[in-house]
MMTF fields as JSON, N, C-alpha, C and O atoms, coordinates in Angstrom:
{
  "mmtfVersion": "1.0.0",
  "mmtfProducer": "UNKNOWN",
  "numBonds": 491,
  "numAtoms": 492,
  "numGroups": 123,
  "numChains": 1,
  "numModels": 1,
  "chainsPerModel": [1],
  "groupsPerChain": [123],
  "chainIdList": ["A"],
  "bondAtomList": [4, 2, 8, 6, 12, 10, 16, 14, 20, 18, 24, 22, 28, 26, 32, 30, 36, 34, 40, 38, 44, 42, 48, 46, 52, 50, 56, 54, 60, 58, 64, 62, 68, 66, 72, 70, 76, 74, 80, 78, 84, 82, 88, 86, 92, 90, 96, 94, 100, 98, 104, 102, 108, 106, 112, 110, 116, 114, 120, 118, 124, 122, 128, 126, 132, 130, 136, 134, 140, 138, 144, 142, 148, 146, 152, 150, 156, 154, 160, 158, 164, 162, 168, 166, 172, 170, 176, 174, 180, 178, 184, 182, 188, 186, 192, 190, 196, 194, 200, 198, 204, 202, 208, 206, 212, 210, 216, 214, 220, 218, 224, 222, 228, 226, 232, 230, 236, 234, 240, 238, 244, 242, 248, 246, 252, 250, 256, 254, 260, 258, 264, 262, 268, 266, 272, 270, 276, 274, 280, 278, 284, 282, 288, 286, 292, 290, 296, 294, 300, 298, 304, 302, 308, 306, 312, 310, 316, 314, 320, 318, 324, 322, 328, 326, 332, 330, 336, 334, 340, 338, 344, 342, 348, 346, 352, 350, 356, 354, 360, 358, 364, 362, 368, 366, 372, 370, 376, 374, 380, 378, 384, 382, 388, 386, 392, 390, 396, 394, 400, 398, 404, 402, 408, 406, 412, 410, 416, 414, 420, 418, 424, 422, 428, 426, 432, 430, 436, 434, 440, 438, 444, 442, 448, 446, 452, 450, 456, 454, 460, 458, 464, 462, 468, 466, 472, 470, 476, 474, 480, 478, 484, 482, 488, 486],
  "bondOrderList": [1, 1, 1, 1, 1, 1, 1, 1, 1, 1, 1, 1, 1, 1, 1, 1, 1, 1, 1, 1, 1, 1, 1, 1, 1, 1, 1, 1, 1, 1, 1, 1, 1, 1, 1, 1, 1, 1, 1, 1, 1, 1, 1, 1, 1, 1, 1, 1, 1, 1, 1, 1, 1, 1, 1, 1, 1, 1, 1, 1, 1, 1, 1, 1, 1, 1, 1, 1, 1, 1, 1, 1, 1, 1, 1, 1, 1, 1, 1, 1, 1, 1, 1, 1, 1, 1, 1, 1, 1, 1, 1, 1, 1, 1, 1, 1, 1, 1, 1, 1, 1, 1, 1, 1, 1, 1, 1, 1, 1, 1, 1, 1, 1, 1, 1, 1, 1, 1, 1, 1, 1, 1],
  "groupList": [{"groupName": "UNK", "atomNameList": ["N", "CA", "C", "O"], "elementList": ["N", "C", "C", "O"], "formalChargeList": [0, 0, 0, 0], "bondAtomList": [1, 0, 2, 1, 3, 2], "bondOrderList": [1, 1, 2], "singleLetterCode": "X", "chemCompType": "L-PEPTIDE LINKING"}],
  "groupTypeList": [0, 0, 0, 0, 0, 0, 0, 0, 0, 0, 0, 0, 0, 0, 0, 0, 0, 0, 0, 0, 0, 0, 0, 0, 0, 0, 0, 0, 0, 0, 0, 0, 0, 0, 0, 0, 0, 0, 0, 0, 0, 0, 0, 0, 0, 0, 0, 0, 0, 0, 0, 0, 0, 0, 0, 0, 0, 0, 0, 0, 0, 0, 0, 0, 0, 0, 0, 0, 0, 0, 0, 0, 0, 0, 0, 0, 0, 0, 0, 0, 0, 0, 0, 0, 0, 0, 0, 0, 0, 0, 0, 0, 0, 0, 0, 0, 0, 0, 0, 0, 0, 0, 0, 0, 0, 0, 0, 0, 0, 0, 0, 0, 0, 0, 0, 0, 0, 0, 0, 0, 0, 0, 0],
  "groupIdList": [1, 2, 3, 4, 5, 6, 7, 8, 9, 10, 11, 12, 13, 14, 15, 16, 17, 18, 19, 20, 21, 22, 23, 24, 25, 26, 27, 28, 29, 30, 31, 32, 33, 34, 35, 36, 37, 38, 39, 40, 41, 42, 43, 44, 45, 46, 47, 48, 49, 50, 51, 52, 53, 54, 55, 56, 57, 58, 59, 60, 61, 62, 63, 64, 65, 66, 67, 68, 69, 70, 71, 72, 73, 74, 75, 76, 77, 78, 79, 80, 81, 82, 83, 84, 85, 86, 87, 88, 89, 90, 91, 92, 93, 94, 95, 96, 97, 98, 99, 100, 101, 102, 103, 104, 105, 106, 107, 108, 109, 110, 111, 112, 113, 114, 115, 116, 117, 118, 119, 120, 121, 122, 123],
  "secStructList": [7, 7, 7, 6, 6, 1, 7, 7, 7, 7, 6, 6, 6, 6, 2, 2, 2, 2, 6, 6, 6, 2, 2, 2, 2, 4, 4, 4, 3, 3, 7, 7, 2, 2, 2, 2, 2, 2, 6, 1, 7, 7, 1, 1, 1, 1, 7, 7, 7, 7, 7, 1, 3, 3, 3, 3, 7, 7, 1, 2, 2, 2, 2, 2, 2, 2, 2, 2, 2, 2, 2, 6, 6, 6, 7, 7, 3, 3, 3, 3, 7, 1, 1, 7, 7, 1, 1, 7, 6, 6, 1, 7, 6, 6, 7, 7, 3, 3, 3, 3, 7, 6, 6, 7, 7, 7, 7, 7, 3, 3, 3, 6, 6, 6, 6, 3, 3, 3, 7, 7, 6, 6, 7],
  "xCoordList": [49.577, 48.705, 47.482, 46.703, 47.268, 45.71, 44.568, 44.482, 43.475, 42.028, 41.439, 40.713, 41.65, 41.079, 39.522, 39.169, 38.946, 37.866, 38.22, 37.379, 39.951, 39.493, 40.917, 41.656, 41.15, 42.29, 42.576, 41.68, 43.896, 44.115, 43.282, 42.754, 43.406, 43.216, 43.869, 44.93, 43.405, 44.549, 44.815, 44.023, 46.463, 46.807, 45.911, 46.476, 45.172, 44.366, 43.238, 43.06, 42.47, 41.92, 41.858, 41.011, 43.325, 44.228, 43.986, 43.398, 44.575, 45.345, 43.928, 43.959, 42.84, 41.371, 40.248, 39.136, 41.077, 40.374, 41.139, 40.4, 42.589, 43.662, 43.36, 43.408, 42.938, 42.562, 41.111, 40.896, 40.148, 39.099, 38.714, 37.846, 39.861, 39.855, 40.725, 40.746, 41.563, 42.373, 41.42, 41.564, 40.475, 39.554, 38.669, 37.778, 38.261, 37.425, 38.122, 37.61, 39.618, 39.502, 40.878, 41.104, 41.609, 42.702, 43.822, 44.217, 44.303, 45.39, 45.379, 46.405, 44.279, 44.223, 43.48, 42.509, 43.956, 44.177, 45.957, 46.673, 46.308, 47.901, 48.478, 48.104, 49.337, 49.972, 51.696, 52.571, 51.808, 52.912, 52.957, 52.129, 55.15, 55.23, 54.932, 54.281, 55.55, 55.695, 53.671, 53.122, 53.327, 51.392, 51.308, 50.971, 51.707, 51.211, 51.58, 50.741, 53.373, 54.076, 53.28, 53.349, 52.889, 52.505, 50.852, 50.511, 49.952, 48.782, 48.996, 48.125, 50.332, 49.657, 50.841, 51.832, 50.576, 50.114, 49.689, 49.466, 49.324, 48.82, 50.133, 51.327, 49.711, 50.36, 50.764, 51.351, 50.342, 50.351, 51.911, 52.654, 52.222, 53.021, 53.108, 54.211, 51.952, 51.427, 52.48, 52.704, 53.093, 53.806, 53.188, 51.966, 54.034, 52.78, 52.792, 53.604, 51.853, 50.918, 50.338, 49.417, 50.749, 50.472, 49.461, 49.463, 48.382, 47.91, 48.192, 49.36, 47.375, 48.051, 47.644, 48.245, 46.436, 46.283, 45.744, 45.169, 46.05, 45.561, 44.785, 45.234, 43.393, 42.33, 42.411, 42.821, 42.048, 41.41, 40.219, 40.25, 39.212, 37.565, 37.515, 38.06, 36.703, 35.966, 34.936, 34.866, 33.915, 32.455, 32.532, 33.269, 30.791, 30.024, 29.975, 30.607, 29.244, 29.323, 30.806, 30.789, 31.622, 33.021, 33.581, 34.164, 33.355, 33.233, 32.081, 32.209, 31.429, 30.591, 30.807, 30.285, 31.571, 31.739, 33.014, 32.962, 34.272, 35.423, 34.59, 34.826, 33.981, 32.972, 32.447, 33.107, 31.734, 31.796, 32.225, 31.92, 33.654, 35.067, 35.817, 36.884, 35.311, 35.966, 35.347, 35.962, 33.978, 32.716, 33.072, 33.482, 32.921, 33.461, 34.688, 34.687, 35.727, 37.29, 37.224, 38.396, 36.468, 36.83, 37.955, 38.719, 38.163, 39.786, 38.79, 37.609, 39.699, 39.417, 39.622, 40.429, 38.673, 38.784, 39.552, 39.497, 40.082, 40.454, 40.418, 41.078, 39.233, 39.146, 40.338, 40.295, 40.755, 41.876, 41.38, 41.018, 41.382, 41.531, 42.342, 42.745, 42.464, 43.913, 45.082, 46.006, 45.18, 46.403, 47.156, 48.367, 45.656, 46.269, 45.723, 45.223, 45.808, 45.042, 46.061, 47.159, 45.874, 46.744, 46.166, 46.492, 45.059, 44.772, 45.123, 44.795, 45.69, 46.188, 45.388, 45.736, 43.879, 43.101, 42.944, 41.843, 44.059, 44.309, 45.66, 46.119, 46.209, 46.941, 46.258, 45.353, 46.972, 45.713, 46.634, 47.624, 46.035, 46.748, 46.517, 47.482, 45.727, 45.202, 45.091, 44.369, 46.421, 46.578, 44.893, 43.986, 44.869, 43.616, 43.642, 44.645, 42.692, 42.812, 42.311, 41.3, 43.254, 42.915, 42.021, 42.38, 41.258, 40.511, 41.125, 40.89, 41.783, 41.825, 40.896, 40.517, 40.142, 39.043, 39.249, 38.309, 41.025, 40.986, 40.764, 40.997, 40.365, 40.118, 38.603, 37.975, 38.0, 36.169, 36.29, 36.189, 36.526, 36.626, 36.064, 36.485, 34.61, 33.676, 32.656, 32.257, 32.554, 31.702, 29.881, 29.387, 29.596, 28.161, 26.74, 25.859, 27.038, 25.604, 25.926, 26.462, 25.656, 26.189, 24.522, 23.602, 24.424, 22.812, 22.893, 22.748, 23.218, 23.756, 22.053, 22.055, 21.034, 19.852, 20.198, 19.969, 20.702, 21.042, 22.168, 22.287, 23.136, 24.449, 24.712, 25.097, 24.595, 24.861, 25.297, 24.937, 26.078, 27.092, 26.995, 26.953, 26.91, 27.063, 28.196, 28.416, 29.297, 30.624, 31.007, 30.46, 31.948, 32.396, 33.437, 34.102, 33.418, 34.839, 35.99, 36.477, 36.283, 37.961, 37.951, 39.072, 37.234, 37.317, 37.266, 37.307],
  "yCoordList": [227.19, 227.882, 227.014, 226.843, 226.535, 226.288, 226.679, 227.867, 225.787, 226.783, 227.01, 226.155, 227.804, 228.463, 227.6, 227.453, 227.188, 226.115, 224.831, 223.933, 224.528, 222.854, 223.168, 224.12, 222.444, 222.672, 221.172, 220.357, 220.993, 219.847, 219.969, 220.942, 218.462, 218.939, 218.713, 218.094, 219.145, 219.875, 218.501, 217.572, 218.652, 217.518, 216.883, 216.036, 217.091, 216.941, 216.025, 214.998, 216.418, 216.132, 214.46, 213.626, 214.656, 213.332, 212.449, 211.391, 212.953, 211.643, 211.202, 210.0, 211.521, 211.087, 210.47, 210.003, 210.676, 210.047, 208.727, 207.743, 208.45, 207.641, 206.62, 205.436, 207.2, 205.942, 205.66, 204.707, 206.085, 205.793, 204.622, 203.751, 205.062, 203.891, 202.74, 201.795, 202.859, 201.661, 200.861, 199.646, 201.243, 200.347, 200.316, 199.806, 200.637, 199.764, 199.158, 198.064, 199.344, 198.455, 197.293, 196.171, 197.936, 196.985, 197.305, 198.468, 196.489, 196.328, 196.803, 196.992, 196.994, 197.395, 198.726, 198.797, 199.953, 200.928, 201.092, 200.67, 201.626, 202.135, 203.433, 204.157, 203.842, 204.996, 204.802, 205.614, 203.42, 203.362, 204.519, 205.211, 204.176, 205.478, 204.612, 205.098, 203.058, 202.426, 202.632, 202.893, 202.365, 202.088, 203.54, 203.689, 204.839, 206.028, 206.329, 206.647, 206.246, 206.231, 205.127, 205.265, 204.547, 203.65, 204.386, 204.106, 205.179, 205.644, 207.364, 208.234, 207.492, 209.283, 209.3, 210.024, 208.325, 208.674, 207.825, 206.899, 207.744, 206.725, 206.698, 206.596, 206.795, 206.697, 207.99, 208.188, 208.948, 210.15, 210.874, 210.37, 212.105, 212.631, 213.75, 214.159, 214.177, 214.979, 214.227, 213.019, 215.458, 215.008, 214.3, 214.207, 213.494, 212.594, 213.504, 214.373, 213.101, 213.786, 212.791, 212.213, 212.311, 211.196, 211.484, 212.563, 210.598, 210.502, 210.643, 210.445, 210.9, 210.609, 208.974, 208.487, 208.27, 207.211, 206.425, 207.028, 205.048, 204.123, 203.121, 202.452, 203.056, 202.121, 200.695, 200.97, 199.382, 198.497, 198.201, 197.962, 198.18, 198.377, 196.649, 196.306, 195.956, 194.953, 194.947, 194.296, 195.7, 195.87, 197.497, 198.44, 197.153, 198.465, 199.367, 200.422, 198.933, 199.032, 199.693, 200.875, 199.323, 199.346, 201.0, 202.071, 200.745, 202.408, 203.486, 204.709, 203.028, 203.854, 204.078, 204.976, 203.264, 203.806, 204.824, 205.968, 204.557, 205.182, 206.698, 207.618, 206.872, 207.971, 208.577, 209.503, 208.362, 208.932, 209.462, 210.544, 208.323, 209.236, 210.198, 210.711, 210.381, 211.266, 212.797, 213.859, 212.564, 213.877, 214.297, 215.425, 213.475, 213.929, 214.496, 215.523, 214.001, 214.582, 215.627, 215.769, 216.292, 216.856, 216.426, 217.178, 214.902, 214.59, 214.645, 214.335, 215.11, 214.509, 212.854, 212.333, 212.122, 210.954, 211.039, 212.014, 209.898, 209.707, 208.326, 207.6, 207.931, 206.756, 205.782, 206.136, 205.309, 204.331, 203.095, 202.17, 203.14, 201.949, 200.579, 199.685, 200.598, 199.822, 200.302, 199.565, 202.029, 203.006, 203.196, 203.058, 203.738, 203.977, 204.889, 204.986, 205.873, 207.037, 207.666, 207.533, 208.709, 209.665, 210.688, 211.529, 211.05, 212.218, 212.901, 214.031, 212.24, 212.569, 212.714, 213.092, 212.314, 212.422, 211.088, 210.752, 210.503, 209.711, 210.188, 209.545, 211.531, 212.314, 213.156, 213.975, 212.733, 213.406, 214.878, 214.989, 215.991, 217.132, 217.824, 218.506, 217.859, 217.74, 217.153, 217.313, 216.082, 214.75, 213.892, 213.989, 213.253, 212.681, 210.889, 210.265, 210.578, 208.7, 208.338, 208.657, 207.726, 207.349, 205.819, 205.059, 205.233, 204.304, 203.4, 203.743, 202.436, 201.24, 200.481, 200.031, 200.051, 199.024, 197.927, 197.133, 197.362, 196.207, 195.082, 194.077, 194.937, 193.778, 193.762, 192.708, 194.893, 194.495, 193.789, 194.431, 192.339, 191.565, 190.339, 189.225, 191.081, 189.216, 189.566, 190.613, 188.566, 189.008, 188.492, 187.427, 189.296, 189.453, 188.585, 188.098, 188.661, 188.385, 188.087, 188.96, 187.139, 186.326, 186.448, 185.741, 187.329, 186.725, 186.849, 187.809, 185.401, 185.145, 185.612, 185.607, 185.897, 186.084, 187.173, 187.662, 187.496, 189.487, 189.951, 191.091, 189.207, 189.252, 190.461, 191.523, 190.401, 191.699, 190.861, 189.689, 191.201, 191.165, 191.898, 193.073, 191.624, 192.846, 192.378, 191.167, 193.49, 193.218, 194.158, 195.219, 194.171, 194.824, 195.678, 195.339, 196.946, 197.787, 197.833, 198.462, 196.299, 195.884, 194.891, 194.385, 194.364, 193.057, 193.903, 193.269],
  "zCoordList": [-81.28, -80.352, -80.082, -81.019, -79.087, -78.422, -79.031, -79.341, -79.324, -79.224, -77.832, -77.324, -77.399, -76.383, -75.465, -74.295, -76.945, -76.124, -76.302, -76.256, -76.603, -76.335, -75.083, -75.332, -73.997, -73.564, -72.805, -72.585, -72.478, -71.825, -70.355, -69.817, -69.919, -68.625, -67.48, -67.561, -66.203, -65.589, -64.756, -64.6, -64.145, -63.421, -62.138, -61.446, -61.96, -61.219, -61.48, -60.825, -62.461, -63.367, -64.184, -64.503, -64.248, -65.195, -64.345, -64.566, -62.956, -61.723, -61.647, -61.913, -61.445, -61.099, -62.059, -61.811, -63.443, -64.468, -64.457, -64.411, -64.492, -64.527, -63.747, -64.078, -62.342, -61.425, -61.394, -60.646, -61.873, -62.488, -63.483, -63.532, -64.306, -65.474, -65.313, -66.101, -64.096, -63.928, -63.027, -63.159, -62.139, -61.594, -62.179, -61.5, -63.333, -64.284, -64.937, -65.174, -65.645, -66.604, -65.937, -66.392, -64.818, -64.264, -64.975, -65.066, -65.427, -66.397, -67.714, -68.368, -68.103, -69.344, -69.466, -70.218, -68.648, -68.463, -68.441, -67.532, -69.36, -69.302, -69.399, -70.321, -68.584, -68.85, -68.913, -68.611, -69.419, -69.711, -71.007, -71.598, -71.096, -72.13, -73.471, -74.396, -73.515, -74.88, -75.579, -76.649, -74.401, -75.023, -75.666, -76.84, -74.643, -74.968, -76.2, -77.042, -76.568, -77.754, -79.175, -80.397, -78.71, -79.937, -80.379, -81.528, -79.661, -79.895, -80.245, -80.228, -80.531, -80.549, -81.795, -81.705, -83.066, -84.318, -84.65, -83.871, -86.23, -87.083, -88.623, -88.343, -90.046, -91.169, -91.697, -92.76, -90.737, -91.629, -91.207, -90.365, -91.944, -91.735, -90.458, -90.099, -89.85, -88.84, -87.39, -87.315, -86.175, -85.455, -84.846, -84.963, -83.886, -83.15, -81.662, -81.344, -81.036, -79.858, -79.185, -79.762, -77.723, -76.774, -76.035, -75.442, -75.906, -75.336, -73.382, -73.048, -72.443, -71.274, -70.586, -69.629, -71.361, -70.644, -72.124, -73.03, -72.136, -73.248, -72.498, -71.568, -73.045, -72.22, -73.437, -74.564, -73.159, -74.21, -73.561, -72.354, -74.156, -73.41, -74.333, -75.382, -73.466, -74.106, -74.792, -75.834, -74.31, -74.225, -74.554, -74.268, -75.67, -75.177, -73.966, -73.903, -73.069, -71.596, -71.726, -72.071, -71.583, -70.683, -72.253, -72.08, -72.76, -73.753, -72.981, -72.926, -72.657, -71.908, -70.568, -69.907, -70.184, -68.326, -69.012, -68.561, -70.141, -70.336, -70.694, -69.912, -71.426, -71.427, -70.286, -69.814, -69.912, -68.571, -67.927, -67.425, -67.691, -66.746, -67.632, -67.296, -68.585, -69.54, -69.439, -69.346, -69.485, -69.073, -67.689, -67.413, -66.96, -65.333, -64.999, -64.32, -65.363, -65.22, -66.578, -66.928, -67.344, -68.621, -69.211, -69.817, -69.036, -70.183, -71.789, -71.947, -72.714, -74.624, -74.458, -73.688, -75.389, -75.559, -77.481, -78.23, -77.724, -79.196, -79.084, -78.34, -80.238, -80.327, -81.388, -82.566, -81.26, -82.064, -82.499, -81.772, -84.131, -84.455, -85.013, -84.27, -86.192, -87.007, -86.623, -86.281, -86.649, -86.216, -87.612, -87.788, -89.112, -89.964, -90.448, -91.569, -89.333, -89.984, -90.503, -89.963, -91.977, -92.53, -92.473, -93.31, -91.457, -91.398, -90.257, -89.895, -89.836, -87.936, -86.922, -85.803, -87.391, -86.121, -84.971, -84.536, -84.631, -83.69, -82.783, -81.839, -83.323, -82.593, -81.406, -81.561, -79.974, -79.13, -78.975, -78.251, -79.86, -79.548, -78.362, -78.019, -77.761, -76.051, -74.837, -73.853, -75.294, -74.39, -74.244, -75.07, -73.227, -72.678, -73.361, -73.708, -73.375, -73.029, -74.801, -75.426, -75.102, -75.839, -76.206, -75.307, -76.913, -76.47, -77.998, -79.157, -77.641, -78.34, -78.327, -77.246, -79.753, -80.446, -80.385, -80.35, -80.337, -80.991, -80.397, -81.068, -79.293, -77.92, -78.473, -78.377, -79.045, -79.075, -80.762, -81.808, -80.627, -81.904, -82.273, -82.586, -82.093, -81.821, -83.321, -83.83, -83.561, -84.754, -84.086, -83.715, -84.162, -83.254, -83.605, -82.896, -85.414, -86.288, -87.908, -88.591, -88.316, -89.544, -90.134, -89.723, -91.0, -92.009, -93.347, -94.104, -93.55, -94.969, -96.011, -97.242, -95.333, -96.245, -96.745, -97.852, -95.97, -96.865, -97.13, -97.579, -96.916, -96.686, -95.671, -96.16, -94.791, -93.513, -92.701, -92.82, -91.789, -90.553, -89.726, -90.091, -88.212, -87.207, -86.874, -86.878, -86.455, -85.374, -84.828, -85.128, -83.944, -82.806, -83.59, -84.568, -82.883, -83.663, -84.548, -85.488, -83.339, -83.563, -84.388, -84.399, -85.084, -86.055, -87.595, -88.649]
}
């Protein structure tokens, strides 16, 4: 059964977020089935649940425009990382776009004085 306040959204909705994110991101906006199939599970035993669109964002920025079109079309976002979750929360039980990390893989900031590191998601 549904929760009543989270719900998919409607075909309408999809087609306008879909082409939203394919002219931001081009090609790396997918609604193929193999991309969708490979993001709607992780390690766990929970069924899997597809996403309707798989983005790879480069940038900050480019997570934030996918945001956006996500608020505007009301699609659910699920962020994806390694794809080893065992808790199943990379299952999109509400369809909507899921956002692959692993393209944001730059290591940003090396300060061996303190030993701290800044990096990007996907590294």
């Amino acid at each position: 059964m549904q929760n009543p306040q989270v719900m998919s959204a409607s075909a309408a909705q999809l087609d306008g977020a879909v082409e939203a994110l394919k002219t931001l991101l081009g090609s790396r906006a997918s609604t193929a089935l193999v991309q969708r199939e490979h993001h709607a599970h992780g390690e766990s035993y929970h069924a899997p649940a597809m996403p309707d669109a798989v983005c790879y964002p480069h940038s900050t920025e480019e997570v934030s425009e996918i945001l956006k079109i996500s608020a505007k079309y009301h699609v659910p976002v699920i962020p994806f990382g390694g794809g080893t979750s065992l808790e199943g929360h990379v299952n999109a039980l509400y369809g909507g776009i899921s956002i692959d990390l692993r393209e944001m893989n730059k290591v940003l900031r090396v300060s061996p004085e303190d030993l701290d590191v800044t990096v990007e998601a996907g590294v």
